[in-house]
C-alpha positions as CSV (number, residue, x, y, z in Angstrom):
1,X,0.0,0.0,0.0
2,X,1.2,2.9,-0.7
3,X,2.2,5.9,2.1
4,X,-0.4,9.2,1.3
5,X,2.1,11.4,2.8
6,X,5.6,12.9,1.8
7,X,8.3,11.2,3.7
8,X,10.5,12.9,6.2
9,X,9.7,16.4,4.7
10,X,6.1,15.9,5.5
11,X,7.1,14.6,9.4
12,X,9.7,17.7,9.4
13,X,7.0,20.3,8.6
14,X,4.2,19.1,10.6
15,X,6.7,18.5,13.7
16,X,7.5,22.5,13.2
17,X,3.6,23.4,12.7
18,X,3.0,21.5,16.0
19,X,5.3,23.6,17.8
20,X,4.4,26.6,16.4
21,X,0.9,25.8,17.2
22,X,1.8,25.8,20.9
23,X,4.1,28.4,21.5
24,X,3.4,29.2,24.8
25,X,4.0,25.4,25.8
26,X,6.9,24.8,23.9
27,X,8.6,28.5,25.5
28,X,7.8,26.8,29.0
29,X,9.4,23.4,28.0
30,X,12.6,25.2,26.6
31,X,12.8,27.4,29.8
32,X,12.5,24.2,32.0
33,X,15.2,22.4,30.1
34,X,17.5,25.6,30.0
35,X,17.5,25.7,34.4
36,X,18.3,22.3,34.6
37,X,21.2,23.1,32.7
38,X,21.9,25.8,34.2
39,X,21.7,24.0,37.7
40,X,24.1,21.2,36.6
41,X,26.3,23.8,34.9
42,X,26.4,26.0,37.8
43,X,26.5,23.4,40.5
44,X,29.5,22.0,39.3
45,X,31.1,24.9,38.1
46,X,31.4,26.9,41.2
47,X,32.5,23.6,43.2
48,X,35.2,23.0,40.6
49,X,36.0,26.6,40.1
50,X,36.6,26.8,43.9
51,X,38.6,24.1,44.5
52,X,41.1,24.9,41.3
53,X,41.3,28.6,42.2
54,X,42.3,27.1,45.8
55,X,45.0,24.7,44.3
56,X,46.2,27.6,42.4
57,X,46.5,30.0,45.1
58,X,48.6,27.2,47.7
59,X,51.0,26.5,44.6
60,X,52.0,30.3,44.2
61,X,52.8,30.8,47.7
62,X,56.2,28.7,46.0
63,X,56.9,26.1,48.6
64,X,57.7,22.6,47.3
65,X,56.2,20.5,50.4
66,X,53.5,20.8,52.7
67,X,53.8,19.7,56.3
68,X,50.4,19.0,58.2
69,X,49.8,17.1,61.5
70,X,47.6,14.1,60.9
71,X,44.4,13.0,59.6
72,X,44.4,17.0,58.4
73,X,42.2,18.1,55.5
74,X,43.1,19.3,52.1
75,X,41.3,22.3,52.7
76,X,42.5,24.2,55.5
77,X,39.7,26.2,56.6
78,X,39.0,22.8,58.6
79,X,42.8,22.5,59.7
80,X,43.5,23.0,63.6
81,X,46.3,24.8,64.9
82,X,48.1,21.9,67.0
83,X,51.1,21.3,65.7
84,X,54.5,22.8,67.2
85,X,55.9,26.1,66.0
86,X,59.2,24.4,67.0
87,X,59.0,21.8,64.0
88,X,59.5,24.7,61.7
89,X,62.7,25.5,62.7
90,X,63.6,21.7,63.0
91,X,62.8,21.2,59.5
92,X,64.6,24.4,58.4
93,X,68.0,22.9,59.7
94,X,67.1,19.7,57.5
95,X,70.3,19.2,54.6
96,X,68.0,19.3,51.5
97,X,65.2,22.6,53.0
98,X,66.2,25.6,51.9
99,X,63.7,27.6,54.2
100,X,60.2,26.6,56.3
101,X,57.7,28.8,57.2
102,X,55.5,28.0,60.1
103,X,51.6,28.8,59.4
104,X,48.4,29.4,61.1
105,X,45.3,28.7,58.9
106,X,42.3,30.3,60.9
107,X,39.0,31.4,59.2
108,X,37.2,34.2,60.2
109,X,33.3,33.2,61.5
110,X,31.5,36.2,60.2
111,X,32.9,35.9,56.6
112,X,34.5,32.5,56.5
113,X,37.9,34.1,54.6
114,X,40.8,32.6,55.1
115,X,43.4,34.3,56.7
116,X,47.2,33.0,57.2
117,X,49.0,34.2,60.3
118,X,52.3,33.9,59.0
119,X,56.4,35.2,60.1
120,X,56.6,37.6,57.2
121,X,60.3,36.9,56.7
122,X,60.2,33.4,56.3
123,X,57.1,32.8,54.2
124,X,58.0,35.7,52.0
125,X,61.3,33.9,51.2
126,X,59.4,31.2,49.9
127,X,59.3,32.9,46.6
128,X,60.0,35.6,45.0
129,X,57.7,37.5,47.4
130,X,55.0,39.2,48.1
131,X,54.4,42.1,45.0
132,X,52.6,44.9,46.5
133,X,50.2,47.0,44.8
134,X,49.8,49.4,47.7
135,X,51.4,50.1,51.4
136,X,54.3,47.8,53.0
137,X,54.4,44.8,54.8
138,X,52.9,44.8,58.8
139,X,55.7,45.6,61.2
140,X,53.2,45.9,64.6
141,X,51.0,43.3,66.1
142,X,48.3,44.6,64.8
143,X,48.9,45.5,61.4
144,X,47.8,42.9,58.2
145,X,47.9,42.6,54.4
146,X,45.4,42.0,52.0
147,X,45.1,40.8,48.7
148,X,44.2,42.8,45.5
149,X,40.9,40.7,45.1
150,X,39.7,40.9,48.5
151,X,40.6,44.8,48.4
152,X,38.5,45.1,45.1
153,X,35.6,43.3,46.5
154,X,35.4,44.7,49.9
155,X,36.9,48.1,49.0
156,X,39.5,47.9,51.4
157,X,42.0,50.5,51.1
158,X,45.3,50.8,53.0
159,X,44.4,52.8,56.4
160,X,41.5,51.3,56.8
161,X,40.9,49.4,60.1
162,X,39.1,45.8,59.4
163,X,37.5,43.1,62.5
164,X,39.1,39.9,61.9
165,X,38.9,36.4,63.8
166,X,36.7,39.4,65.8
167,X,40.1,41.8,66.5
168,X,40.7,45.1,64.9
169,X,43.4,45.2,62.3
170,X,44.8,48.5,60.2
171,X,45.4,47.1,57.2
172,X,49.0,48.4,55.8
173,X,49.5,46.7,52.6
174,X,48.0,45.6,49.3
175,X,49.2,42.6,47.7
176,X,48.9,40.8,44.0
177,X,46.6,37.9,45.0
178,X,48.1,34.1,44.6
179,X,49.8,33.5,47.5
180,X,46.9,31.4,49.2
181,X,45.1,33.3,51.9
182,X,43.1,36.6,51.0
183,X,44.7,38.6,54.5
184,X,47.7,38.3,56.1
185,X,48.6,39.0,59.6
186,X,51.6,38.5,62.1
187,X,52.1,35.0,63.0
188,X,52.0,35.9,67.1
189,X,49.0,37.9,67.0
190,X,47.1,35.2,65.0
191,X,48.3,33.0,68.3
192,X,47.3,34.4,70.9
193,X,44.0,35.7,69.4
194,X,42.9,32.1,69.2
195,X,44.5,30.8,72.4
196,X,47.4,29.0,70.4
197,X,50.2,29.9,72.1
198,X,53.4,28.5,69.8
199,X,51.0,26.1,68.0
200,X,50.7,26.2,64.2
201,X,48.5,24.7,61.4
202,X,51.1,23.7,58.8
203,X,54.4,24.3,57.2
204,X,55.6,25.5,54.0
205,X,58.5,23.9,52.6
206,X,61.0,24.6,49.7
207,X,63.8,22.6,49.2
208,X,66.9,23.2,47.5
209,X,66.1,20.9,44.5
210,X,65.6,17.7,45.3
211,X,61.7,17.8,46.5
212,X,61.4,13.9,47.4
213,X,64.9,13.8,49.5
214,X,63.4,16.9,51.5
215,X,60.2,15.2,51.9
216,X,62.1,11.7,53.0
217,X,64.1,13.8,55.8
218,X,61.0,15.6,57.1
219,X,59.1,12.1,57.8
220,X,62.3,10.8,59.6
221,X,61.3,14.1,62.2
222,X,57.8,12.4,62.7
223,X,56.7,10.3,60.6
224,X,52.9,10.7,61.6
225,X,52.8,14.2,60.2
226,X,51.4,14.2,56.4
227,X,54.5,15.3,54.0
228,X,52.9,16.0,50.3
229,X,54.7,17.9,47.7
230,X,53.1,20.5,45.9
231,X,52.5,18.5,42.3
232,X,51.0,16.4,44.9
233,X,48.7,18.6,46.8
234,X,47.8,20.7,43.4
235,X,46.8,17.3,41.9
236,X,43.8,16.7,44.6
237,X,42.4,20.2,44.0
238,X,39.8,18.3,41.7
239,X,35.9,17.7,42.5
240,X,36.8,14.2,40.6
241,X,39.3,13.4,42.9
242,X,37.4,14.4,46.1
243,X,35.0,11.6,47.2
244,X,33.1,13.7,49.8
245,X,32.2,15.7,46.8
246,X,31.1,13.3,44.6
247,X,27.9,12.5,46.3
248,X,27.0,16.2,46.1
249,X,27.5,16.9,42.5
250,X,25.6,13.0,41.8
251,X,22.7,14.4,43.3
252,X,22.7,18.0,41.6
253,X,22.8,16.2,38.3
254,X,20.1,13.9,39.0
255,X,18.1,16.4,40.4
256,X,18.5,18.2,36.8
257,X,17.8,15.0,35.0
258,X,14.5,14.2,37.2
259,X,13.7,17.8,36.4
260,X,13.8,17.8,32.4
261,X,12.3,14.2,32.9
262,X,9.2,15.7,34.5
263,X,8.7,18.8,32.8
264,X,8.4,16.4,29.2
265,X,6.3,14.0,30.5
266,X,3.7,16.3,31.4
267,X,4.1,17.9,28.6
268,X,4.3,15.1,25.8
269,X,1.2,13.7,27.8
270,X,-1.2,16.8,28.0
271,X,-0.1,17.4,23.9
272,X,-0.8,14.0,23.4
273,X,-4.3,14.2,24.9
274,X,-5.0,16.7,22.8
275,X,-4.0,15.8,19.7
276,X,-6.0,12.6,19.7
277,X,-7.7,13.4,16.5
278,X,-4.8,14.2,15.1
279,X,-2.6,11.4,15.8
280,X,-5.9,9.1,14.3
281,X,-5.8,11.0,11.2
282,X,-2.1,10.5,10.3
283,X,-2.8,7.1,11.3
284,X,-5.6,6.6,8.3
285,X,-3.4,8.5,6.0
286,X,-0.5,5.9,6.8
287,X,1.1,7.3,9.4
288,X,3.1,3.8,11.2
289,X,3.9,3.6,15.0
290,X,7.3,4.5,14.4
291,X,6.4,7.7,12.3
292,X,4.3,8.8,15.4
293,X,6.7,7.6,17.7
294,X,9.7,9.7,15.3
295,X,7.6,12.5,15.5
296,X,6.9,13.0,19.0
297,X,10.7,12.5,19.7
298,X,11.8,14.8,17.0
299,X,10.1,17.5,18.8
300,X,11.3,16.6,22.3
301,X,14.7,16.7,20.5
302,X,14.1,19.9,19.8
303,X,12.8,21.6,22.5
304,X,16.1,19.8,24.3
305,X,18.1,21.3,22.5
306,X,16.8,24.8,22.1
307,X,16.1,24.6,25.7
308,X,20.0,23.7,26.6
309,X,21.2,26.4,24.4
310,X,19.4,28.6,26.3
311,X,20.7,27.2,29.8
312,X,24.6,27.6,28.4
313,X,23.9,31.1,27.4
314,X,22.0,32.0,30.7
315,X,25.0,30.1,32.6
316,X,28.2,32.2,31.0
317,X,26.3,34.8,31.2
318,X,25.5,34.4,35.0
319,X,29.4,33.5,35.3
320,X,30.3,36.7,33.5
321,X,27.4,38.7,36.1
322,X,29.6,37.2,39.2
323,X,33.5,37.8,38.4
324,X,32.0,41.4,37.6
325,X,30.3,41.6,41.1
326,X,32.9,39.5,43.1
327,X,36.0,38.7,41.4
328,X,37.2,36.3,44.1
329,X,35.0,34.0,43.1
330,X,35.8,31.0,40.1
331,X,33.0,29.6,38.1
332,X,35.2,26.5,35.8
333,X,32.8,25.7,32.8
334,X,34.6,23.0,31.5
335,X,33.8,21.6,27.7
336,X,33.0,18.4,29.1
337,X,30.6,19.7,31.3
338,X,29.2,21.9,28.7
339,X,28.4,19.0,26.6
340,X,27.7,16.5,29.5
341,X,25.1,19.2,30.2
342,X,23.1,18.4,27.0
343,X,24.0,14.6,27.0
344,X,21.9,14.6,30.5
345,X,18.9,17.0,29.3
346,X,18.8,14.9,26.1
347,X,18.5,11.6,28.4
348,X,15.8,12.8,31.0
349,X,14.1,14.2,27.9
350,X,13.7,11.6,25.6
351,X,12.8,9.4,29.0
352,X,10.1,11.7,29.6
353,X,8.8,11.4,25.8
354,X,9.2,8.0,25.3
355,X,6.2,6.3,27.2
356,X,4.2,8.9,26.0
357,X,5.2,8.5,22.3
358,X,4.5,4.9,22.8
359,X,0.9,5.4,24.0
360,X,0.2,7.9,20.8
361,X,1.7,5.3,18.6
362,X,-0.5,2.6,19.7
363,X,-4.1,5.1,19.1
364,X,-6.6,2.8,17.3
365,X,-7.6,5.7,14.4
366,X,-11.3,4.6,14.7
367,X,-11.7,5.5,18.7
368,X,-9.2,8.4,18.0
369,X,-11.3,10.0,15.1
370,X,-14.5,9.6,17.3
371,X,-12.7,11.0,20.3
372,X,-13.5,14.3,21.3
């Protein structure tokens, strides 16, 4: 018998009068699709974003090793201060360490910054040092530095006076950022603002050349402590490598999936319900399941797709929103992601079409004609 309608030009142009039949529920479909895109996009952009910008920021402050007591975290807004001041200067007499510079890591509880109380002399000679924009390092107890980034976004100034860890501090310097906390203050007064008197939270470690001798001598001091190099550390600053996040950023993308999933089901069911008629026409012109079925997914397809483009655009352009209003913070849109992003709206998408594509398929086109 032979077919009483076009081919694939006849599907293509009726799938494009359906949707421009119903613009209102296609424009509603699309904008669903685009925020789960931009949820997974976003989700997992600010977490990676974070943690690389973090990486990025311990590496520059040019140490080679990093000494931490154990069972400490990689991030060290969660690090205690309970190691010994006194290991510093032990490890700074070491053969291969060229210098060691003891560290406090506290956070502050109003704004959750991280701030390094540091001997200026000693972590300075890590690198090449500190390059300051404005003002001179802090030569009194209660004097501090801050970062470019964190003066940009706060509009801290040199002179001003700033609370933190809850103690007034005249800030005296500003500083290109990349040397791993956003303020800087002495070592001593970070000490005994927190009650820890000639305790520390880590040390910074360059060695004369040979990173993995250093590292072997340090562990003969205590060999509890946790001794990573830097290519080390810098190579776990990734939300793939970091199983606590894993769970987080598995949920977020099914959440976006259940989402796009939804949103076409109800959709592709309520269309289907009212195109009963229609469907049993096409049908007794010669329409077969799979030409019902093609169709219905075609136009799924497409809303997907418009719907992701959208969510990409809305997400850089969110990204681009943020730097501007606070440059400290990192939003990593990786390709992968990008893509992954429209893999996953495509999936909960055509999951949410199928059954319904099914059941139009399978309309008898005598019930559906007589439907009303």
């Amino acid at each position: 018998m032979q077919e009483s309608y076009e081919g694939p030009f006849s599907l293509l142009r009726m799938f494009w009068g359906n949707l421009a039949a119903r613009p209102l529920r296609c424009a509603l479909s699309v904008v669903a699709i685009a925020i789960q895109v931009v949820l997974v996009l976003m989700i997992v952009g600010m977490t990676s974003g974070v943690i690389s910008e973090w990486g990025k920021r311990v590496e520059g402050v040019g140490a080679d090793i990093l000494v931490q007591p154990p069972n400490s975290s990689i991030f060290f807004a969660f690090s205690s201060a309970v190691m010994s001041e006194s290991l510093a200067n032990d490890i700074a007499k070491l053969p291969d360490v060229d210098e060691a510079a003891p560290t406090l890591v506290v956070s502050d509880p109003k704004t959750l910054i991280i701030i390094y109380g540091i001997d200026y002399k000693r972590f300075n000679a890590l690198s090449q040092g500190f390059i300051f924009r404005a003002g001179r390092p802090f030569e009194g107890p209660d004097e501090a530095i801050a970062d470019d980034i964190m003066a940009q976004t706060r509009h801290v100034k040199v002179g001003d006076t700033v609370t933190l860890i809850n103690h007034p501090f005249k800030i005296v310097g500003i500083v290109a950022h990349g040397k791993g906390a956003r303020y800087f203050i002495p070592l001593k007064t970070g000490q005994d603002v927190i009650g820890a008197e000639n305790h520390i939270s880590m040390v910074f470690v360059r060695s004369r050349g040979d990173t993995e001798a250093a590292r072997a001598e340090i562990l003969k001091i205590d060999p509890q402590n946790r001794v990573r190099s830097m290519a080390e550390y810098v190579s776990l600053m990734n939300s793939s490598n970091l199983p606590e996040l894993k769970p987080f950023i598995k949920t977020m993308v099914g959440l976006g999936v259940i989402i796009s999933f939804l949103v076409v089901l109800m959709n592709m069911h309520t269309m289907i319900l009212e195109r009963t008629r229609e469907i049993g026409i096409l049908k007794a012109l010669g329409f077969s399941r799979l030409d019902v079925v093609k169709m219905f997914l075609g136009e799924t397809a497409f809303l997907t797709i418009a719907g992701s483009v959208l969510g990409i655009g809305i997400t850089f352009l969110a990204k681009a929103i943020l730097k501007e209003a606070n440059p400290g913070l990192s939003v990593l849109l990786t390709p992968g992601w990008v893509f992954g992003s429209i893999g996953l709206a495509l999936a909960g998408a055509a999951l949410g079409a199928a059954v319904p594509a099914l059941r139009a398929s399978g309309v008898d086109p005598v019930e559906a004609l007589a439907y009303e």
